[in-house]
PDBQT receptor file of N, H, CA, C and O in Angstrom, charges set to zero:
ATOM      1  N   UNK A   1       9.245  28.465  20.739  1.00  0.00    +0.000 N 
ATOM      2  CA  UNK A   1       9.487  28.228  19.340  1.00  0.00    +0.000 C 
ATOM      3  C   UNK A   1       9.212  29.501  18.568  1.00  0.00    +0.000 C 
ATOM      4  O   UNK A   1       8.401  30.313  19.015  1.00  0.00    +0.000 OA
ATOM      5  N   UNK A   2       9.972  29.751  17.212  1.00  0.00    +0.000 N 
ATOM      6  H   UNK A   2      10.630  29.092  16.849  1.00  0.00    +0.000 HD
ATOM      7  CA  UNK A   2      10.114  31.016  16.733  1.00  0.00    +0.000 C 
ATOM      8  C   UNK A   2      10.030  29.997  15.186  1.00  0.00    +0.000 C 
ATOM      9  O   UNK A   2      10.542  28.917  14.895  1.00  0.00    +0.000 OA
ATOM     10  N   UNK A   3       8.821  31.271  14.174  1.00  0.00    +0.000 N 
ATOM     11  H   UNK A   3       8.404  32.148  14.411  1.00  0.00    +0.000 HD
ATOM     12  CA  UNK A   3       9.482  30.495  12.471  1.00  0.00    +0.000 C 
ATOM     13  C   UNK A   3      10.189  31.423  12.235  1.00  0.00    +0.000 C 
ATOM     14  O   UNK A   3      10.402  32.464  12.857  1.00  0.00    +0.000 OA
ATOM     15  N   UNK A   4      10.686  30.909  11.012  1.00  0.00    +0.000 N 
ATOM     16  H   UNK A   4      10.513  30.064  10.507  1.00  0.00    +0.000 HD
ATOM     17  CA  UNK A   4      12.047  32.138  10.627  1.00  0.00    +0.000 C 
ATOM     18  C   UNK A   4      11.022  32.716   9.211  1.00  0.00    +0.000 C 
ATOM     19  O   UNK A   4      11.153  33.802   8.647  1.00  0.00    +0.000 OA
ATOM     20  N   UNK A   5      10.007  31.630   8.875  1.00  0.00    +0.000 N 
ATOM     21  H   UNK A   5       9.901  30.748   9.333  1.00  0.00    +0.000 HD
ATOM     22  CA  UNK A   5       9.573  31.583   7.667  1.00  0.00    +0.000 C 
ATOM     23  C   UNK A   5       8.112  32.911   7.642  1.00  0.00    +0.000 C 
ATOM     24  O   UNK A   5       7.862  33.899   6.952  1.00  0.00    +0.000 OA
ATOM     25  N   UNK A   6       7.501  32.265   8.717  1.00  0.00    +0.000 N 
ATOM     26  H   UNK A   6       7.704  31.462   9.278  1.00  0.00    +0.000 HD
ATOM     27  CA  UNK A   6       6.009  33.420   9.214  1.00  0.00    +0.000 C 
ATOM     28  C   UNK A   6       6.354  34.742   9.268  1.00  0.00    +0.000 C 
ATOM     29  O   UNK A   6       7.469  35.010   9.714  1.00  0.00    +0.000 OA
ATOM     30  N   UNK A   7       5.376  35.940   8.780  1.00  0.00    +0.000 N 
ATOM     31  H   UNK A   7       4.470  35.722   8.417  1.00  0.00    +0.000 HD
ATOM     32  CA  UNK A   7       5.918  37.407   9.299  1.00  0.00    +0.000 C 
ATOM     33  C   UNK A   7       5.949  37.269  10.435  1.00  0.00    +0.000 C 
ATOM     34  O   UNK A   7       5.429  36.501  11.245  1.00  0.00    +0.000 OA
ATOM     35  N   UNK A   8       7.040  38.613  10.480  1.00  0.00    +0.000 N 
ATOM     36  H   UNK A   8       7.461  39.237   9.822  1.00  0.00    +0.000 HD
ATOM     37  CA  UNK A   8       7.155  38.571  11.638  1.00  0.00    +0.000 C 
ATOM     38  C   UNK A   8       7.461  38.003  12.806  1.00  0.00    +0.000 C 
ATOM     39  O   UNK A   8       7.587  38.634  13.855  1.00  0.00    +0.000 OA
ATOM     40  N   UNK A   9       7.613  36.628  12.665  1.00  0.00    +0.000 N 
ATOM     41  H   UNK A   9       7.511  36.116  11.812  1.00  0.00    +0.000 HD
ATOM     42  CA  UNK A   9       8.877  35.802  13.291  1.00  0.00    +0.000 C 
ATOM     43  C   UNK A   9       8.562  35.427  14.534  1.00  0.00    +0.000 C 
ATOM     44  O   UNK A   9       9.345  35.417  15.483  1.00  0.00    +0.000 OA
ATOM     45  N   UNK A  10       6.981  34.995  14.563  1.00  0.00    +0.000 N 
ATOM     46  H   UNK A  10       6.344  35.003  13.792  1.00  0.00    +0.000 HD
ATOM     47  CA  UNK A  10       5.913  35.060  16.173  1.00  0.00    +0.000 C 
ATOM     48  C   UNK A  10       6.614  34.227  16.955  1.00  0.00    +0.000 C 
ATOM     49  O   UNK A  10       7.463  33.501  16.437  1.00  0.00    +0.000 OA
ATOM     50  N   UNK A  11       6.317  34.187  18.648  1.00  0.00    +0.000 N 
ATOM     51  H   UNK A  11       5.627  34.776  19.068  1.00  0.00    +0.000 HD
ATOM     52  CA  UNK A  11       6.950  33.374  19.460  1.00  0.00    +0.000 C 
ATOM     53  C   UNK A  11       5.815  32.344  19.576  1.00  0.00    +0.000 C 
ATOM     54  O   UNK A  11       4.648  32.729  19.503  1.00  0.00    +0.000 OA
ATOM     55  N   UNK A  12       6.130  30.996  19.760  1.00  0.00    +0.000 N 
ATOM     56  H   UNK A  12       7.078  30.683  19.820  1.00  0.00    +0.000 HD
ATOM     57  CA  UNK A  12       4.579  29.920  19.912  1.00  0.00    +0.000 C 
ATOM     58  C   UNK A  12       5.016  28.983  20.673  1.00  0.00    +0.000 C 
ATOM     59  O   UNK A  12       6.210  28.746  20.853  1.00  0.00    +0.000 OA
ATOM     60  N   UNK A  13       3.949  28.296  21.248  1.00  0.00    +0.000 N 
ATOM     61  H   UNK A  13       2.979  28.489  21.103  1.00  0.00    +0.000 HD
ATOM     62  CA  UNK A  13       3.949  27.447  22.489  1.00  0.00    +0.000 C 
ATOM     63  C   UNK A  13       4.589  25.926  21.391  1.00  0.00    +0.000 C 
ATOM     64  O   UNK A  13       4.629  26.202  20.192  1.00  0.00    +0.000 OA
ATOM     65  N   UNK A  14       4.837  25.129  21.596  1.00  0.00    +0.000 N 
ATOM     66  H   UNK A  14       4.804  24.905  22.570  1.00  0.00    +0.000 HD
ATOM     67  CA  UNK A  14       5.146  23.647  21.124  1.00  0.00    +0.000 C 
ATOM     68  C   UNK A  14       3.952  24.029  20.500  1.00  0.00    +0.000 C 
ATOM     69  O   UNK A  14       3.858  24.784  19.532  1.00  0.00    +0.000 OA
ATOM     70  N   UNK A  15       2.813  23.325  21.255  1.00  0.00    +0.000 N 
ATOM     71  H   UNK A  15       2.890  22.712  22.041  1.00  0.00    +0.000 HD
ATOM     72  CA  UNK A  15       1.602  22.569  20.700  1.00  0.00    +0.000 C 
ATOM     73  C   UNK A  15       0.829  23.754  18.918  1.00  0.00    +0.000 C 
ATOM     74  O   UNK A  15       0.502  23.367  17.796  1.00  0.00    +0.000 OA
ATOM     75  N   UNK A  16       0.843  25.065  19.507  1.00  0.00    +0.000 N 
ATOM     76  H   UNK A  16       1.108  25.379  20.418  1.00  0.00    +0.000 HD
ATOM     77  CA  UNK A  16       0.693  26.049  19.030  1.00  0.00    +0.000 C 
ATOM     78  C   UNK A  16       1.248  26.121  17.204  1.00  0.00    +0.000 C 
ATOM     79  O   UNK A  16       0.613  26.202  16.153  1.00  0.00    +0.000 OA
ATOM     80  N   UNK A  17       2.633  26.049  17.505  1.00  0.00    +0.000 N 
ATOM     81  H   UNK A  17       3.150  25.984  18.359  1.00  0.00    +0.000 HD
ATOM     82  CA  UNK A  17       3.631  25.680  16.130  1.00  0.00    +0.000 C 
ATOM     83  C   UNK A  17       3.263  24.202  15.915  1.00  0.00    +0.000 C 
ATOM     84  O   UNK A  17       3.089  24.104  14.700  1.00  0.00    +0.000 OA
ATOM     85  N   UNK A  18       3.095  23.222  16.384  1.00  0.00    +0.000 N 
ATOM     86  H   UNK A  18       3.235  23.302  17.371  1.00  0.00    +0.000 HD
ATOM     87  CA  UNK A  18       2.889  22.035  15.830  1.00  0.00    +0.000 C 
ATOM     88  C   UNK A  18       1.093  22.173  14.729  1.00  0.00    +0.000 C 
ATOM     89  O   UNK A  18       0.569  21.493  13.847  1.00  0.00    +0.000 OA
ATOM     90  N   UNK A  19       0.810  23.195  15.332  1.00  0.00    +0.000 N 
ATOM     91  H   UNK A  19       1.237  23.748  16.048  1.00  0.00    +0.000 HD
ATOM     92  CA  UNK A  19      -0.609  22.905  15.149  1.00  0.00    +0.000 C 
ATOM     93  C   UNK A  19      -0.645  23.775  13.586  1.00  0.00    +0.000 C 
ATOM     94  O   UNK A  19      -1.083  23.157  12.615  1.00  0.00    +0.000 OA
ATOM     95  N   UNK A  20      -0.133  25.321  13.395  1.00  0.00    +0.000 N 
ATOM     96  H   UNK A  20       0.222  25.823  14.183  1.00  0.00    +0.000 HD
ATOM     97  CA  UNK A  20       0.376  25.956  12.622  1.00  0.00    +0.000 C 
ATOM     98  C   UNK A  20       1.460  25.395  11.646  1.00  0.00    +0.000 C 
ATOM     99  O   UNK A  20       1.561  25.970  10.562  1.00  0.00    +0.000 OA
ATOM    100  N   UNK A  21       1.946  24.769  11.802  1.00  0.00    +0.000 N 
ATOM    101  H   UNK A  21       1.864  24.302  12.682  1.00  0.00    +0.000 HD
ATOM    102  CA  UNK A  21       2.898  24.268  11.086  1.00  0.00    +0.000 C 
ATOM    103  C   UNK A  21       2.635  23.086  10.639  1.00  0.00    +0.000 C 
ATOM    104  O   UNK A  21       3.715  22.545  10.402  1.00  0.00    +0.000 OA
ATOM    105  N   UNK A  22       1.594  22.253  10.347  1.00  0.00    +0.000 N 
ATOM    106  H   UNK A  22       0.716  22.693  10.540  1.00  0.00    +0.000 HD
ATOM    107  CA  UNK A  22       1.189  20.857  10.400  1.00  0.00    +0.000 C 
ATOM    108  C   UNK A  22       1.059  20.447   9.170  1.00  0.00    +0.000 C 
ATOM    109  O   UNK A  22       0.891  19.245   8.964  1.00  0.00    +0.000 OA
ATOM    110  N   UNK A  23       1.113  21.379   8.093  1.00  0.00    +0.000 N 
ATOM    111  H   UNK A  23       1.250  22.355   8.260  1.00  0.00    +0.000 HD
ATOM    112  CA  UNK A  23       1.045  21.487   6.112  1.00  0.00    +0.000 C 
ATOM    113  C   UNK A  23       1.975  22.390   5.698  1.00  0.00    +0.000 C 
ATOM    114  O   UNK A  23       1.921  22.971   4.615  1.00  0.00    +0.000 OA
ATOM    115  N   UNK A  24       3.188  22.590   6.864  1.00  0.00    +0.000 N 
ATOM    116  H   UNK A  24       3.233  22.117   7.744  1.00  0.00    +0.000 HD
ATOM    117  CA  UNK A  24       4.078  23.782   5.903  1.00  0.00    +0.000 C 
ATOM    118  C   UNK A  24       5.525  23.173   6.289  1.00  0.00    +0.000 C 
ATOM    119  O   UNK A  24       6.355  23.992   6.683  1.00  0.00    +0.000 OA
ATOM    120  N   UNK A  25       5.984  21.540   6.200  1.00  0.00    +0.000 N 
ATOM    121  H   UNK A  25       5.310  20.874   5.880  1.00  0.00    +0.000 HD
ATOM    122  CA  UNK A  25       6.638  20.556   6.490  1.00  0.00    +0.000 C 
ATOM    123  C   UNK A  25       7.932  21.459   5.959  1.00  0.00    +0.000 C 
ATOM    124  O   UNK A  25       8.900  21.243   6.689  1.00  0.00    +0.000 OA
ATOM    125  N   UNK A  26       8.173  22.235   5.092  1.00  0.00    +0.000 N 
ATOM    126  H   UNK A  26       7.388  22.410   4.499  1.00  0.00    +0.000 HD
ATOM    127  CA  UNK A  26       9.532  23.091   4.479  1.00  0.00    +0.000 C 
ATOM    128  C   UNK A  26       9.700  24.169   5.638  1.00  0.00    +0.000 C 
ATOM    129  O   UNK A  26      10.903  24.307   5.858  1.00  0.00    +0.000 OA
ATOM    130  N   UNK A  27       9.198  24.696   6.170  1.00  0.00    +0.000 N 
ATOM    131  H   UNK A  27       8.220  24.584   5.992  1.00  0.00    +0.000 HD
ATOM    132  CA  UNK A  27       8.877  25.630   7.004  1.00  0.00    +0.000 C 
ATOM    133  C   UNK A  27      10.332  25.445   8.068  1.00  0.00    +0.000 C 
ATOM    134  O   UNK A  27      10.668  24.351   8.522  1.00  0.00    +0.000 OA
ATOM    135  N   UNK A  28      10.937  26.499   8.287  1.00  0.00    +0.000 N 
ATOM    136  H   UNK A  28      10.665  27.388   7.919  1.00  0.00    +0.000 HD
ATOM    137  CA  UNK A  28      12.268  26.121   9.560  1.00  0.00    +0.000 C 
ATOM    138  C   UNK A  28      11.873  27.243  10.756  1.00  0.00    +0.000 C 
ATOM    139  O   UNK A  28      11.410  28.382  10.825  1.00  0.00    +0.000 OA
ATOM    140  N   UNK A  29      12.305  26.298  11.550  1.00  0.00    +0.000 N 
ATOM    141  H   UNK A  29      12.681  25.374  11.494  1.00  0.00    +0.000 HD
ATOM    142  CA  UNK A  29      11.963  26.801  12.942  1.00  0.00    +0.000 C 
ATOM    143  C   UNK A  29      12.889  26.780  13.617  1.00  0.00    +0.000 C 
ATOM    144  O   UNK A  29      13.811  25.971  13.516  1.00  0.00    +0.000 OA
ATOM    145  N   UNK A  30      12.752  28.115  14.827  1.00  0.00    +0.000 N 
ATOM    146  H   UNK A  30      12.003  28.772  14.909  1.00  0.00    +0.000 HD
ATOM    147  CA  UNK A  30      14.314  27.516  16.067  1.00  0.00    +0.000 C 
ATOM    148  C   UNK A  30      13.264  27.497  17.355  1.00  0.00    +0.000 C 
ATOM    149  O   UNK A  30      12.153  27.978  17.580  1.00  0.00    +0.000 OA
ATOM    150  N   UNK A  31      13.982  26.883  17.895  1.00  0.00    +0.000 N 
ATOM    151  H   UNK A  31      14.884  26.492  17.711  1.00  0.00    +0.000 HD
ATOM    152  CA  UNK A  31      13.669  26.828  19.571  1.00  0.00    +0.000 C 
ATOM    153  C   UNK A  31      14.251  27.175  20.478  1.00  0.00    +0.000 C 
ATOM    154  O   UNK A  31      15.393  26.744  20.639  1.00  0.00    +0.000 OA
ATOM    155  N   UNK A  32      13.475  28.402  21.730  1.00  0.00    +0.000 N 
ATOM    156  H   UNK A  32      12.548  28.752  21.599  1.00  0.00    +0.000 HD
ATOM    157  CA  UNK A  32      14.348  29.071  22.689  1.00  0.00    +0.000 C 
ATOM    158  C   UNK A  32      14.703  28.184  23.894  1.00  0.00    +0.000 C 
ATOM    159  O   UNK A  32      13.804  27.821  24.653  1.00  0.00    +0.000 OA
ATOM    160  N   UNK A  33      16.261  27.740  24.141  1.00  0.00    +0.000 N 
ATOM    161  H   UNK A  33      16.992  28.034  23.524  1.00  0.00    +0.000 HD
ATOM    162  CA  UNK A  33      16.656  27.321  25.166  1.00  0.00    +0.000 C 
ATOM    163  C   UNK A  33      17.143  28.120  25.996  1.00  0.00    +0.000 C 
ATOM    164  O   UNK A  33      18.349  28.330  25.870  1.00  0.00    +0.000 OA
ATOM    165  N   UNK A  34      16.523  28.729  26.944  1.00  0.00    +0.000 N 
ATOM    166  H   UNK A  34      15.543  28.558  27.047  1.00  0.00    +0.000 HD
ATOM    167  CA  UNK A  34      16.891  29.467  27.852  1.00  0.00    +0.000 C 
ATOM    168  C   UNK A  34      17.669  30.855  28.141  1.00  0.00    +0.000 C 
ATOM    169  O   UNK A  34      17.743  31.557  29.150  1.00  0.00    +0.000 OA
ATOM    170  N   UNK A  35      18.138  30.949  27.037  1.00  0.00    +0.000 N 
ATOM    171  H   UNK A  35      18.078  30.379  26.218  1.00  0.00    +0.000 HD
ATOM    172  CA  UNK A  35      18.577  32.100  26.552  1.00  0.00    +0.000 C 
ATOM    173  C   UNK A  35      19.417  32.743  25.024  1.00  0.00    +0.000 C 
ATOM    174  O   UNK A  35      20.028  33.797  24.846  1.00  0.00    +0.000 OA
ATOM    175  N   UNK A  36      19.101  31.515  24.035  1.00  0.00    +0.000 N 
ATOM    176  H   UNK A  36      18.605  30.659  24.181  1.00  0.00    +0.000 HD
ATOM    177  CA  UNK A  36      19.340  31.404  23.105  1.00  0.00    +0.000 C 
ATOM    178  C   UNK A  36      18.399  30.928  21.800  1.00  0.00    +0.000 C 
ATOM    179  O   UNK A  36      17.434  30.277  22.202  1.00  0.00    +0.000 OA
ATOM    180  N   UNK A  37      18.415  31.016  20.970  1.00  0.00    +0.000 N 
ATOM    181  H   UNK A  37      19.199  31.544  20.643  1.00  0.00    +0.000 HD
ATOM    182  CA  UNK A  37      17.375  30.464  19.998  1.00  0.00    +0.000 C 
ATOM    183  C   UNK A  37      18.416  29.452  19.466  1.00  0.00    +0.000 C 
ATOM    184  O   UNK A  37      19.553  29.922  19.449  1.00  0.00    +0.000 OA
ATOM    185  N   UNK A  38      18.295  28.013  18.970  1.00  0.00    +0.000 N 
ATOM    186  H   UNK A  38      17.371  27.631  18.984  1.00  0.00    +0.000 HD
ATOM    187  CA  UNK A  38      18.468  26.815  18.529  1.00  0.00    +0.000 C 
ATOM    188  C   UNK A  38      17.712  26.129  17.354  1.00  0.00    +0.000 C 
ATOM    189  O   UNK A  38      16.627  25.549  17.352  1.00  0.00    +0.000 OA
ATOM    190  N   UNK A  39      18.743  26.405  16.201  1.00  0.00    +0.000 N 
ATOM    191  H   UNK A  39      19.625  26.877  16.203  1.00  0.00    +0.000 HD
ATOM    192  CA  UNK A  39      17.371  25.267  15.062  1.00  0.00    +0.000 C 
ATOM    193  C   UNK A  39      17.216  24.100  15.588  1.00  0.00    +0.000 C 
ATOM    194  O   UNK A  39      17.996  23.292  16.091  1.00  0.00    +0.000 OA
ATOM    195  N   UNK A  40      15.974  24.124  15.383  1.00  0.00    +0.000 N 
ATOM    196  H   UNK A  40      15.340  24.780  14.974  1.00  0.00    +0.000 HD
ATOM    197  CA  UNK A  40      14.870  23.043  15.510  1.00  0.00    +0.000 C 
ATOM    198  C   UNK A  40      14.563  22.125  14.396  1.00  0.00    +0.000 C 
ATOM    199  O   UNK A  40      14.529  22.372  13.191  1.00  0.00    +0.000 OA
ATOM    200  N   UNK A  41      14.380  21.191  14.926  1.00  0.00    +0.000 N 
ATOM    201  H   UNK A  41      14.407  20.990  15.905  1.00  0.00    +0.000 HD
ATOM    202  CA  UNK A  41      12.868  20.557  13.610  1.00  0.00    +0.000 C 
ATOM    203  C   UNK A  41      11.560  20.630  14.110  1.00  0.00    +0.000 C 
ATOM    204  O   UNK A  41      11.196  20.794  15.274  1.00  0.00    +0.000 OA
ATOM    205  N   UNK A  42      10.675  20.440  12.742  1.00  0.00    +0.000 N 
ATOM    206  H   UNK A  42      10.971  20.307  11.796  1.00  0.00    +0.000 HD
ATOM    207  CA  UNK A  42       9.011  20.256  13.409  1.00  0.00    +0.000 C 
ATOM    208  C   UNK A  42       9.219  18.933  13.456  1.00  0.00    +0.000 C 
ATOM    209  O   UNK A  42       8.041  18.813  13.793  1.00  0.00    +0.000 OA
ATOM    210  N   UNK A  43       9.613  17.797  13.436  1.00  0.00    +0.000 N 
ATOM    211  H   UNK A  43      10.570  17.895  13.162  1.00  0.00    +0.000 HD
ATOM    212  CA  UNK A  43       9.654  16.914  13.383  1.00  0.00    +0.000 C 
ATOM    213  C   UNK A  43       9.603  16.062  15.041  1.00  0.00    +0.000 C 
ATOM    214  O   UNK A  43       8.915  15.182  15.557  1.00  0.00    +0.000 OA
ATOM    215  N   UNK A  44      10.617  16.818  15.395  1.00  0.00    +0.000 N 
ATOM    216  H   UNK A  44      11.176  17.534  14.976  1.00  0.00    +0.000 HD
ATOM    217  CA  UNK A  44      10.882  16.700  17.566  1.00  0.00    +0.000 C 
ATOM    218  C   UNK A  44       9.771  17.571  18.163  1.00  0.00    +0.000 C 
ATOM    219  O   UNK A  44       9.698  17.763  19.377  1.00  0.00    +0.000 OA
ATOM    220  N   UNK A  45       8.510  18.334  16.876  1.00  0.00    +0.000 N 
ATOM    221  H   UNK A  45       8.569  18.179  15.890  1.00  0.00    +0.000 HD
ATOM    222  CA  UNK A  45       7.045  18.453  17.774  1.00  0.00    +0.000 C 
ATOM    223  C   UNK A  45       6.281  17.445  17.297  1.00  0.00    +0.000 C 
ATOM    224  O   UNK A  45       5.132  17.798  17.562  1.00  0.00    +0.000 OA
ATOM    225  N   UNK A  46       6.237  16.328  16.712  1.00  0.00    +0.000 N 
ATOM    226  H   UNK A  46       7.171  16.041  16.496  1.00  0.00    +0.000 HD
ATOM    227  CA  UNK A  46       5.861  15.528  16.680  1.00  0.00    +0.000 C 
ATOM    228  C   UNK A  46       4.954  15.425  14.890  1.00  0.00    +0.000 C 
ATOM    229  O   UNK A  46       4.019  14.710  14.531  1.00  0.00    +0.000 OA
ATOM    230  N   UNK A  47       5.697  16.398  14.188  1.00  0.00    +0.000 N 
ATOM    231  H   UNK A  47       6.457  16.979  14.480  1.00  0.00    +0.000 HD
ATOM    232  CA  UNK A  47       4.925  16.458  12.438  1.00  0.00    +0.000 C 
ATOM    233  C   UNK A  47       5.559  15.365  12.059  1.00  0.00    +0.000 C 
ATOM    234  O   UNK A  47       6.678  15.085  12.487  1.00  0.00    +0.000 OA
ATOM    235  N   UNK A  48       4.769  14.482  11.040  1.00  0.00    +0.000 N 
ATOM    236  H   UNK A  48       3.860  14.709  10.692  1.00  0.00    +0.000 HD
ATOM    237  CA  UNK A  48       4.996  13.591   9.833  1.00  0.00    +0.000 C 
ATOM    238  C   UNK A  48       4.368  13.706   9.100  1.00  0.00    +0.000 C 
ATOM    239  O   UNK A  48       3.159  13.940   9.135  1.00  0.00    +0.000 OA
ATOM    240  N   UNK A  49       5.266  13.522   7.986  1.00  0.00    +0.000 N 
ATOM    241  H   UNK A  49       6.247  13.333   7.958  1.00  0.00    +0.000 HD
ATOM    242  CA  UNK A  49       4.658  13.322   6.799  1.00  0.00    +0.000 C 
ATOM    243  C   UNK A  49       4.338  12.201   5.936  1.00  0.00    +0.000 C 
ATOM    244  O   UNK A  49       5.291  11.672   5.364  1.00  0.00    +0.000 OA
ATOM    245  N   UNK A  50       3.002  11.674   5.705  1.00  0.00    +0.000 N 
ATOM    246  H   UNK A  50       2.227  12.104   6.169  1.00  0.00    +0.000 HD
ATOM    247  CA  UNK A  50       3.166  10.769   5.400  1.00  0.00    +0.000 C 
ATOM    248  C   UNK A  50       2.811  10.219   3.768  1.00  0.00    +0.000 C 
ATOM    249  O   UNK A  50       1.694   9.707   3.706  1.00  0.00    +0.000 OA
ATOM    250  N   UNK A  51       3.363  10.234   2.810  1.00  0.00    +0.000 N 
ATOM    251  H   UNK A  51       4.271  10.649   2.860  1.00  0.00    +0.000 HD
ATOM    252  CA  UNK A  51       3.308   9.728   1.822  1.00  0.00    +0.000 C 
ATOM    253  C   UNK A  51       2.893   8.453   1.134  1.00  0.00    +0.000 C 
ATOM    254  O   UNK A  51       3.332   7.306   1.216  1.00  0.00    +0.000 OA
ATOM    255  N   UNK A  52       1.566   9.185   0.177  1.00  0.00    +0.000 N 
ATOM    256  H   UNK A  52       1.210  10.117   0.110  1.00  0.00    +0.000 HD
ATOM    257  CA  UNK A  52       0.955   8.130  -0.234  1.00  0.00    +0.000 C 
ATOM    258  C   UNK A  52      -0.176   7.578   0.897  1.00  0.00    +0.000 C 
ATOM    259  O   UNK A  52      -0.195   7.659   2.125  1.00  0.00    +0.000 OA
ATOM    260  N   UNK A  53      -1.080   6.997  -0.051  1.00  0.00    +0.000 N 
ATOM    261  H   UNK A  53      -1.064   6.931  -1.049  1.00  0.00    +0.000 HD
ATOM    262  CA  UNK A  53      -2.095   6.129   0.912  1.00  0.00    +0.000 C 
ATOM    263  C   UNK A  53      -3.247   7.472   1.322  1.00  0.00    +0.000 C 
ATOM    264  O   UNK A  53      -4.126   7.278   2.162  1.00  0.00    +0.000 OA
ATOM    265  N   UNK A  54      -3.101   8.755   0.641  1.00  0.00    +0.000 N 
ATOM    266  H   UNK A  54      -2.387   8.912  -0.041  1.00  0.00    +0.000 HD
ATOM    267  CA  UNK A  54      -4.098   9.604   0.775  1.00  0.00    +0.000 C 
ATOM    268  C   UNK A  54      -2.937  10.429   1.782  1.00  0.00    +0.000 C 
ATOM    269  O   UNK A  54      -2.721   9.301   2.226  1.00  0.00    +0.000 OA
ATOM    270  N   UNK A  55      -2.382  10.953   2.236  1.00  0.00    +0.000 N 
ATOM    271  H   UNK A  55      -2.558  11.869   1.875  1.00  0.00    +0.000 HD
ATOM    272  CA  UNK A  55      -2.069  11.394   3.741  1.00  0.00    +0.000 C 
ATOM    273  C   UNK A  55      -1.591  10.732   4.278  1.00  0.00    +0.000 C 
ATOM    274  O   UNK A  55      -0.413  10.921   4.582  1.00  0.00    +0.000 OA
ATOM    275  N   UNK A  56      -2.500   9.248   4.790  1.00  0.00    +0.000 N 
ATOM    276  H   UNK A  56      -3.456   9.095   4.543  1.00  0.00    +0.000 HD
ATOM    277  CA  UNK A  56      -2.536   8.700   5.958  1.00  0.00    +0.000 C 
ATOM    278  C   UNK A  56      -1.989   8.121   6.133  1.00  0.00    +0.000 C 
ATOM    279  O   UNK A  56      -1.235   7.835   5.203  1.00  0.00    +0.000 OA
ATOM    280  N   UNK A  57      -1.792   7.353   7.483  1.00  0.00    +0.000 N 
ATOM    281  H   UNK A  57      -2.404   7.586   8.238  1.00  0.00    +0.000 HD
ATOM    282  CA  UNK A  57      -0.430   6.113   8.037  1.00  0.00    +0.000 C 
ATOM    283  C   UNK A  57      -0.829   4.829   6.850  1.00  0.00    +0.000 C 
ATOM    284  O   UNK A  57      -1.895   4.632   6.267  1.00  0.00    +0.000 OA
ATOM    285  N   UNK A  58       0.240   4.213   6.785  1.00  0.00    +0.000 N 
ATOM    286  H   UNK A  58       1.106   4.373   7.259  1.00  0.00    +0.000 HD
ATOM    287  CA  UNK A  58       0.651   2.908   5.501  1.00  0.00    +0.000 C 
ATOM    288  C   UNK A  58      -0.595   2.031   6.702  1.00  0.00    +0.000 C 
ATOM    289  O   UNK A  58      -0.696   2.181   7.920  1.00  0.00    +0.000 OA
ATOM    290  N   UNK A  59      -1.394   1.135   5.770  1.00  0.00    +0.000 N 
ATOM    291  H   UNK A  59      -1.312   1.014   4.781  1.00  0.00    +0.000 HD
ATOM    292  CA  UNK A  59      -1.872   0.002   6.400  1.00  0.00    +0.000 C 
ATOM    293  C   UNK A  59      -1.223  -0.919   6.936  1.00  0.00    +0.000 C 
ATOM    294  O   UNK A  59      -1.812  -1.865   7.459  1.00  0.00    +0.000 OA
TER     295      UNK A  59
């Protein structure tokens, strides 16, 4: 995974960008498939956002 948004444009593991990226939900990312870079979402690393209720998941 690559941001387009971060200097410098770092390379990061999944977990790495999920973890970095976990409050910057605008943030666009691509992902390297094998010999290409591919937009991504943070969303297919597993970010939500969840609205209302503080943050947290709806009761």
């Amino acid at each position: 995974w690559r941001c387009g948004n971060c200097l410098g444009r770092p390379l990061l593991y999944a977990s790495c960008c999920q973890t970095a990226h976990r409050h910057l939900p605008f943030y666009w990312v691509e992902q390297w498939l094998g010999g290409f870079f591919q937009p991504g979402w943070l969303s297919s690393l597993g970010i939500e956002i969840h609205l209302g209720h503080a943050g947290a998941i709806c009761p």
